[in-house]
C-alpha positions in Angstrom: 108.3 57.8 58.9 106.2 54.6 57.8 105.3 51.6 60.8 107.7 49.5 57.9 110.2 51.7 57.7 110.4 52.2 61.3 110.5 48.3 62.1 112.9 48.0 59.1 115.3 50.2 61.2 114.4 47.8 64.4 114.9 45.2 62.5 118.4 46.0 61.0 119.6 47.0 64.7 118.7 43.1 66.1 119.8 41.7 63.3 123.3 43.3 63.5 123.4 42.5 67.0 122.5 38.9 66.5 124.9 38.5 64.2 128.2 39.8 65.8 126.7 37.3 68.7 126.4 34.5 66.5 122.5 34.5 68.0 120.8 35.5 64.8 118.9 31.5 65.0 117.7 31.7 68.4 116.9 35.4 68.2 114.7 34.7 65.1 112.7 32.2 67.4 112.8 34.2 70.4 111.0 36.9 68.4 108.9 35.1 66.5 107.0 33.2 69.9 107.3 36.9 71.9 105.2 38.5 68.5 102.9 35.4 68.6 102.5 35.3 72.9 101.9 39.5 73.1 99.2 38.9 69.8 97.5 35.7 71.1 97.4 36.8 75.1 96.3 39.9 74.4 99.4 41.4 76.2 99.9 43.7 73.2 96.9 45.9 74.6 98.6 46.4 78.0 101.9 47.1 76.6 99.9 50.2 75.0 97.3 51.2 77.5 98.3 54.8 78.0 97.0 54.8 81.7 99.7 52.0 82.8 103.0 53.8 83.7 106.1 52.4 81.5 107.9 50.8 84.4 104.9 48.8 85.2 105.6 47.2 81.8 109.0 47.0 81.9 108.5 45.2 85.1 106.2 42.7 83.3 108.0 42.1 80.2 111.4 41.2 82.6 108.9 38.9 84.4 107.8 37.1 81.3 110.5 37.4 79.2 113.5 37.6 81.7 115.4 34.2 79.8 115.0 35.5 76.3 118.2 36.9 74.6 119.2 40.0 76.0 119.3 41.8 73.2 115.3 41.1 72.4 114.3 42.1 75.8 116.3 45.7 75.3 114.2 45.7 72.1 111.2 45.1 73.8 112.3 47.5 76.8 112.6 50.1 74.1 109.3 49.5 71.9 107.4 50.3 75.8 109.1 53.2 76.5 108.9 54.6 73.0 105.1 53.2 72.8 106.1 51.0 69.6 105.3 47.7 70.7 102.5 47.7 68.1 105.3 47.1 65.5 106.5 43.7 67.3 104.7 41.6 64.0 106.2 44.0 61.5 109.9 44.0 63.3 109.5 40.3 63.3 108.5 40.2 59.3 111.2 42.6 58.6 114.1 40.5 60.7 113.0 37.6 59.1 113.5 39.2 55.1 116.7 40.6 56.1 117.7 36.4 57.6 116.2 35.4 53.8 118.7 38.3 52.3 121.6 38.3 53.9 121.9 34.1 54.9 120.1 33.2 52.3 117.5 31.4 54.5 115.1 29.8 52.2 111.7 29.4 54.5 109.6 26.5 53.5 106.3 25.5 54.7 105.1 21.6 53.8 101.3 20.5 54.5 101.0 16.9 54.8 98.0 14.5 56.0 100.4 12.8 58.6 103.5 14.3 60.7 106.4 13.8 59.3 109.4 12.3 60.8 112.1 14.5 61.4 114.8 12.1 59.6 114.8 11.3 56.2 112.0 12.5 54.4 112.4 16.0 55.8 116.5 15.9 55.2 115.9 14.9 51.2 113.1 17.4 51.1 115.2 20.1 52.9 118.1 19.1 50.6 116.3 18.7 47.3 115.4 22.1 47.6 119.0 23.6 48.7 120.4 21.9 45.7 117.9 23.8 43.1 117.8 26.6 45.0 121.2 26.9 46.5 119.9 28.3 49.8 119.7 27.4 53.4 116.1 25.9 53.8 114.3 26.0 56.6 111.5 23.3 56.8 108.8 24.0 58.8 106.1 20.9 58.9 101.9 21.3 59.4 99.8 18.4 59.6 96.4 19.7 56.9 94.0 16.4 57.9 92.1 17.5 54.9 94.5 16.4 52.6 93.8 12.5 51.4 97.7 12.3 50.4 100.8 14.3 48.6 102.3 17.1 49.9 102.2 21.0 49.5 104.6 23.5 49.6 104.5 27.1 50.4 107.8 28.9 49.2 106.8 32.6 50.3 104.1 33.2 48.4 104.0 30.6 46.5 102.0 27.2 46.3 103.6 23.6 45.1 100.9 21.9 45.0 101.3 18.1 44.9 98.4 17.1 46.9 96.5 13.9 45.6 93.5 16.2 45.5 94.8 18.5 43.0 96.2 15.8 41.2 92.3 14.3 40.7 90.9 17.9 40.0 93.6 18.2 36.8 92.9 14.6 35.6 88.9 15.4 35.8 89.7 18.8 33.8 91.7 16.4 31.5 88.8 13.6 31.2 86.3 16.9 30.9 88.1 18.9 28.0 88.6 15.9 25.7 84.7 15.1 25.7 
């Protein structure tokens, strides 16, 4: 079987869990800082070193992640002792497509020279784009210094680019191609 399939099947299991807990939200979180933490602290290599016994692990991961939904720790418990915790990104991929699917959770991204407030222009944004889309959206805001003004928006893997920069490099094309 296929790392994705295999996560798929992790996947479907939390997700099923979460949602007969009414956790699915904090669950997606949970999972999504664990992935990030094990990556960034490098504690994805202990979790695989073959020389450190399983309980040793086990032992750690309650340590670390003793508060986080129970049902994520199991995961995590399980992913040691079936030496699978190199799948933690992929499960977290796959949980959040099956969120997308079956809530209809509609993940945006918005770049933006300044932070946003979390008030208004983030709730018209959020429900401009339920009302075209008809979709929970889920904004998620990051501050691009770069930028000189606008926004952009990644919608999976697409780009909405309204960014005063792009607006400038159209306009030159514009000016250009009627010389």
């Amino acid at each position: 079987m296929k790392s994705r399939d295999v996560a798929q099947s992790y996947a479907s299991a939390l997700y099923e869990l979460g949602a007969e807990a009414n956790a699915l939200e904090s669950i997606e979180e949970a999972l999504g800082q664990v992935a990030r933490l094990t990556h960034e602290s490098g504690l994805d290599q202990y979790l695989l070193h073959p020389l450190i016994p399983n309980d040793d692990k086990i032992r750690l991961l309650d340590q670390i992640f003793g508060d986080v939904n129970p049902y994520l720790l199991n995961l995590l418990k399980l992913l040691v002792e079936r030496n699978r915790t190199r799948l933690l990104n992929f499960i977290y991929d796959a949980f959040l497509a099956l969120r997308q699917e079956k809530d209809r959770v509609l993940r945006v991204t918005i770049f933006t020279p300044f932070a946003l407030d979390k008030g208004n222009l983030q709730q018209e944004i959020a429900a401009r784009l339920t009302q075209l889309t008809n979709m929970n959206v889920k904004l998620n805001q990051q501050v691009d210094s770069t930028m000189l003004g606008g926004l952009r928006m990644q919608i999976g893997d697409k780009v909405l680019d309204g960014s005063i920069e792009t607006q400038l490099a159209r306009l030159k094309e514009q000016i250009l191609s009627e010389e």
